[in-house]
C-alpha positions in Angstrom: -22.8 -0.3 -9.6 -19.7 1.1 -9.7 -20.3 4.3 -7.7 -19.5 7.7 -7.2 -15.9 7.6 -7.3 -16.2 5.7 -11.1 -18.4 8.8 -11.9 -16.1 11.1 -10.5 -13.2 9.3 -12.8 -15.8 9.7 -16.2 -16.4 13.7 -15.4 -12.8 14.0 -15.2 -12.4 11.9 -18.2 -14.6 13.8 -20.4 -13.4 16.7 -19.5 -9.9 15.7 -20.3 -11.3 15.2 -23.7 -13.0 18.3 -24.0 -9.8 20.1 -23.6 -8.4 17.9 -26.2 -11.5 19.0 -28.6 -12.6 15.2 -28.6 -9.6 14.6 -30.9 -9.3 10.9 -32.8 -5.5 11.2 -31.1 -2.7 12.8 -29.8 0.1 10.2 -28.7 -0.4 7.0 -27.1 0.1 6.2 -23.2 2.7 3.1 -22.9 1.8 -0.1 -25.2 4.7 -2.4 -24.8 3.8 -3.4 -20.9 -0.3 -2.8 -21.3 -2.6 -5.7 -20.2 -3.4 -8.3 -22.4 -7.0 -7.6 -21.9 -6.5 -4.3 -23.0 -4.8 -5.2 -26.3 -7.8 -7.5 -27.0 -10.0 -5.2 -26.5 -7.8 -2.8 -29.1 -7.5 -5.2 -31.5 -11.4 -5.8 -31.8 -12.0 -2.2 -32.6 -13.2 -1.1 -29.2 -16.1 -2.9 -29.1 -17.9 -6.1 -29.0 -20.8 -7.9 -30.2 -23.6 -8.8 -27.5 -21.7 -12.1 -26.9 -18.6 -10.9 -26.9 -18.5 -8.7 -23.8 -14.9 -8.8 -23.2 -14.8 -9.5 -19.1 -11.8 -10.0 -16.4 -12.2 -13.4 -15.3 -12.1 -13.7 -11.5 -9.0 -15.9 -11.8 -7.2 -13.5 -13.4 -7.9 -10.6 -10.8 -4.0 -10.4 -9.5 -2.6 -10.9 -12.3 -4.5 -8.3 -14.1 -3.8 -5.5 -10.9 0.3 -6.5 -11.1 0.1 -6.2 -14.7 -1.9 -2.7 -14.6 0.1 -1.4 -11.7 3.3 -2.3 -13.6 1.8 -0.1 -16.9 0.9 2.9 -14.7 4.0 2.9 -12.9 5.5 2.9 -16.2 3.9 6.4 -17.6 4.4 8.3 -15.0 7.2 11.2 -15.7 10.7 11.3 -13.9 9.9 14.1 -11.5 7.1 12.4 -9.7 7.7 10.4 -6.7 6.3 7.0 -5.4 5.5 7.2 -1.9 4.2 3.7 0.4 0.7 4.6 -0.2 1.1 5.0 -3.8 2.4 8.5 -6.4 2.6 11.0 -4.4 -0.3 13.5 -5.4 0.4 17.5 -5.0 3.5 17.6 -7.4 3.2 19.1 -10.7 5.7 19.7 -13.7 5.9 20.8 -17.2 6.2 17.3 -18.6 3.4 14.8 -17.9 5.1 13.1 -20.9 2.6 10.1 -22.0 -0.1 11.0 -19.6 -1.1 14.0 -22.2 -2.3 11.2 -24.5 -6.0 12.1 -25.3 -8.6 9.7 -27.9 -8.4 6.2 -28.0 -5.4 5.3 -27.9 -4.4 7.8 -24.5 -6.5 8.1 -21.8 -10.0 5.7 -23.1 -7.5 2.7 -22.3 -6.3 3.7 -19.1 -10.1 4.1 -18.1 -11.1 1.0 -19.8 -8.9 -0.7 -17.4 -10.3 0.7 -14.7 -13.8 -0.7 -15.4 -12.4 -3.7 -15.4 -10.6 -3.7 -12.8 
């Protein structure tokens, strides 16, 4: 179970989509630095046969976080700032730049990424 914090991220999530009128797409969040996993994924439609549940293997747990992080760190705009603990939440600008990316190609990945993680 992923728990209420997952759920929280899907109500969001939908609701991000909602605004967007559930459109095919509207941009694309960063591709050049995305996980590998995440390209596979892409590349096989979004979806998978029974048997061909695409899964995180345990091994590849810190390499998959460093590799995620890296991505994120990558889309977020100019005028936000990294504190220690992570972006620092409570600052908001005109330009969210690729983080207005809605359908499959914007914000589904970032999310898909998250499950795996």
């Amino acid at each position: 179970m992923l728990g209420k914090e997952w759920r929280a991220l899907l109500d969001v999530f939908v609701l991000l989509e909602v605004r967007g009128n559930f459109s095919v797409a509207s941009g694309s969040v960063e591709t050049k630095k995305r996980p590998q996993l995440l390209s596979d994924w892409q590349k096989r439609g979004r979806h998978s046969k029974k048997d061909e549940v695409l899964e995180l293997p345990l091994t590849g747990i810190a390499s998959f976080v460093k590799t995620y992080t890296a991505w994120w760190d990558g889309m977020q705009p100019k005028w936000r700032t990294k504190g220690e603990t992570g972006w620092n939440r409570g600052e908001y600008g005109q330009d969210w730049g690729l983080l207005t990316a809605r359908g499959v190609l914007g914000w589904l990945s970032i999310v898909a990424c998250l499950f795996w993680w």
